[in-house]
N, C-alpha and C positions, 0 to 999 in steps of 0.2 A: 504493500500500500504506500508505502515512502515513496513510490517512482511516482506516483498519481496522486498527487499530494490535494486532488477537487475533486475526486472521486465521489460522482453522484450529484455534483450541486452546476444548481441552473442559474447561468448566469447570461445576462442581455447585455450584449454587444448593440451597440446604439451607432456606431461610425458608419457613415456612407456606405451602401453596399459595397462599391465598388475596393473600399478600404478595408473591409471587416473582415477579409480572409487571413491575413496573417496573426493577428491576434485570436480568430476562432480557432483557427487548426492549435495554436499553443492553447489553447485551452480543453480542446481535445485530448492531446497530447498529453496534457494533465490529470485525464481522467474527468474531466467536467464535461457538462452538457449547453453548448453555445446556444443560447438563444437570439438569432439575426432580427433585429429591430432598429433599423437605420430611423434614425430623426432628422437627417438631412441627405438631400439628392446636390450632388454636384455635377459641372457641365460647363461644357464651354462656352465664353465671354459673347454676348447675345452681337457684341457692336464686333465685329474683330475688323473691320475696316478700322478704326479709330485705333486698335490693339498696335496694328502693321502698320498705322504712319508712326505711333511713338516708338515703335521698335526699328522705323526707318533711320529714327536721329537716335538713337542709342549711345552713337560714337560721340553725341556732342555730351553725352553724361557724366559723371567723375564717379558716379558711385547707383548703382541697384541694388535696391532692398526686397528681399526675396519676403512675403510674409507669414508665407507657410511652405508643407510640402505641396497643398495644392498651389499656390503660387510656381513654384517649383516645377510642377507639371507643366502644367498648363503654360505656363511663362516661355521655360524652356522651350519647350513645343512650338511655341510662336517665333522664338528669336531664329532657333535652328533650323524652321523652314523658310527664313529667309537670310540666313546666313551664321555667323558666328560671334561670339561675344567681341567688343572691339580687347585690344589686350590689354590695355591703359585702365578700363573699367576695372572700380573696387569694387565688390561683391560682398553683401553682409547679409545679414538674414536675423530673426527674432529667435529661434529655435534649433535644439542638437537635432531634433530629427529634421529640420528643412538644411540645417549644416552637413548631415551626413547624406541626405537625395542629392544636395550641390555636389559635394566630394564624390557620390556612385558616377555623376554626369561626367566626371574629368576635371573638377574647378578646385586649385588649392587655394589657400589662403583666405578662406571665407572669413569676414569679422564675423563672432555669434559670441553672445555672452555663454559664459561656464558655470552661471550662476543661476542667476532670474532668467527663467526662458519664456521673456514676454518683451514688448517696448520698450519700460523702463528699468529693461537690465540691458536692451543693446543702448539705450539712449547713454546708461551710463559709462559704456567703452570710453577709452581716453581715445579710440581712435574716430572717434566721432566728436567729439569735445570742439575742433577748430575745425569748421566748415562753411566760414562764412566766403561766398563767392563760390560755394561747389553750387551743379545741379545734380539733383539727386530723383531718381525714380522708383517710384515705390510701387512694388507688382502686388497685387493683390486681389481680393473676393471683387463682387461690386456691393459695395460700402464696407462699414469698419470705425474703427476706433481712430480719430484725427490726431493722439497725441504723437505719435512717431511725425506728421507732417509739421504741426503746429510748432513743435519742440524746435526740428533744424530748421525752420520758417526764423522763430526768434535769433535759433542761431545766424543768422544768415546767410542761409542756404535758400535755391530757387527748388520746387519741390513738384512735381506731376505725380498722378496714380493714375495707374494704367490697371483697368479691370480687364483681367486675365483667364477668370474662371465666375461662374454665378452657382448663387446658393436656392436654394428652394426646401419645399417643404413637403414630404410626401403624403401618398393618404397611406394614414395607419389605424389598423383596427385595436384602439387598447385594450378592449374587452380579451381580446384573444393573448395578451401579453401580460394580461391580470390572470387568465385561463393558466396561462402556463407554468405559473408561480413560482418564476422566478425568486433565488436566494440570494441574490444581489444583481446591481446595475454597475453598467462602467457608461460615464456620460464624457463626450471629450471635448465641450463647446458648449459655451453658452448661453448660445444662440439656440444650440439643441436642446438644453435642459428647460428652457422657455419654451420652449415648442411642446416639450412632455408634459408640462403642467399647465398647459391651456387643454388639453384633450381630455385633461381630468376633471371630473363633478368632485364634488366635498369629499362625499364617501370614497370616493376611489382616491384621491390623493390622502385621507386619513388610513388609506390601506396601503399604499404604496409608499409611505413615506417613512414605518419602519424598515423598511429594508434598507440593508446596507448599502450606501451609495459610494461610488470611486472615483474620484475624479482627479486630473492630473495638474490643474491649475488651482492658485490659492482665487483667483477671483470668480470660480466656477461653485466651489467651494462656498463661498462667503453669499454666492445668489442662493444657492441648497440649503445653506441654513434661515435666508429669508424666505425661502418659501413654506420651511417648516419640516425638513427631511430631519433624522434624528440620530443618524447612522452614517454621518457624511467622512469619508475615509478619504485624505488627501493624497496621492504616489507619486513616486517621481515620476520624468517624461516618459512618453514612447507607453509602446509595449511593453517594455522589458517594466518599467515602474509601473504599471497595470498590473500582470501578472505575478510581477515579486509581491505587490501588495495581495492579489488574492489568494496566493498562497499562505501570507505572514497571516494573515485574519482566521483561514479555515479555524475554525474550534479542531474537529476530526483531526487536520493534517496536520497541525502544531501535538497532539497527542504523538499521535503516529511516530512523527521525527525524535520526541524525547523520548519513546518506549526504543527506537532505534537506537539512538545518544547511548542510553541507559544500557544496553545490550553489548553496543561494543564499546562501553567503559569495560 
């Protein structure tokens, strides 16, 4: 039982379908049972004419801000069907996982904070500190959070967003996600977890809101306890602080590992 350390528990994976496979199968992997319940559809950028003139002047940029992995996608996808990054361009990004999709694509040197994996841990890089007189482009969803722009704005920096990828909202049947009764959620946005608690009546959010919830950002966190969640479990990034966390939580698999421990003391 130590190799399957979720053996038996139903957990909802909430990330875009098209993202939710490599965290299902590790939870597979683990003995648990993936429950797919995406709270957001992702898709490519509705204007992409507008996409391919800002990606025409590219070269006039000093610096792109990648804002996620879907930026990442979706962004890339755009620059390298009409050519190549210029080589001069700096490269930074908010996040280890949009740091480590740059570095799969062939790009060293990405700024990303080691720290805060949000705006105001790349804002605070010292290699962003003196940028007045850069232009800077910022890839991302369509809309978003203005403080990464507004910040190098004061800095003095000239600042464009180029929407790269769009966000949506699928139709989901809760009843059948309440049916499946799930032993915890993993929510990775949100934008998402606002989406899950509009679907819910009283009584169904006062049922869903014991359960254990897992979320990878402190400000995802801090919305789940204003909606009233009671069970809200912070992890580190990525997959990998998903799954460490719903391992570290199992009640059963923390047994397991010290009857283990205890065996080959």
């Amino acid at each position: 039982m130590a190799d399957f350390p979720l053996v038996g528990l139903k957990i909802a994976v909430t990330r875009p379908r098209d993202q939710a496979a490599p965290l299902a199968r590790r939870i597979e992997e683990a003995g648990g049972i993936p429950l797919l319940f995406p709270l957001l559809d992702i898709a490519p950028a509705t204007d992409q004419a507008a996409l391919r003139e800002q990606i025409s002047r590219l070269a006039q940029f000093d610096l792109a801000i990648f804002i996620s992995p879907n930026a990442v996608h979706y962004g890339m996808a755009a620059i390298r069907a009409s050519g190549e990054l210029p080589q001069n361009l700096k490269i930074a990004t908010v996040g280890q996982g949009s740091a480590k999709a740059l570095r799969e694509l062939g790009l060293a040197g990405v700024i990303a904070p080691t720290e805060r994996f949000d705006s105001e841990g790349l804002l605070a890089l010292p290699e962003l500190q003196d940028v007045a007189g850069w232009r800077v482009l910022i890839l991302r969803g369509d809309g978003g959070r203005e403080l990464l722009g507004d910040t190098l704005r004061a800095r003095g920096a000239t600042v464009e967003y180029a929407a790269c990828y769009r966000r949506s909202k699928p139709q989901q049947d809760i009843a059948a996600l309440l049916k499946a009764a799930p032993d915890a959620l993993t929510v990775t946005s949100s934008e998402a977890l606002a989406y899950l608690w509009q679907m819910l009546d009283d009584a169904q959010r006062e049922s869903l809101c014991g359960i254990p919830l897992f979320v990878p950002h402190q400000r995802i966190a801090e919305l789940a306890r204003r909606q009233g969640w009671r069970q809200v479990l912070l992890t580190d990034a990525g997959d990998d602080g998903l799954l460490s966390a719903l391992i570290a939580w199992n009640p059963e698999g923390r047994k397991q590992n010290e009857r283990t421990d205890s065996a080959s003391g």
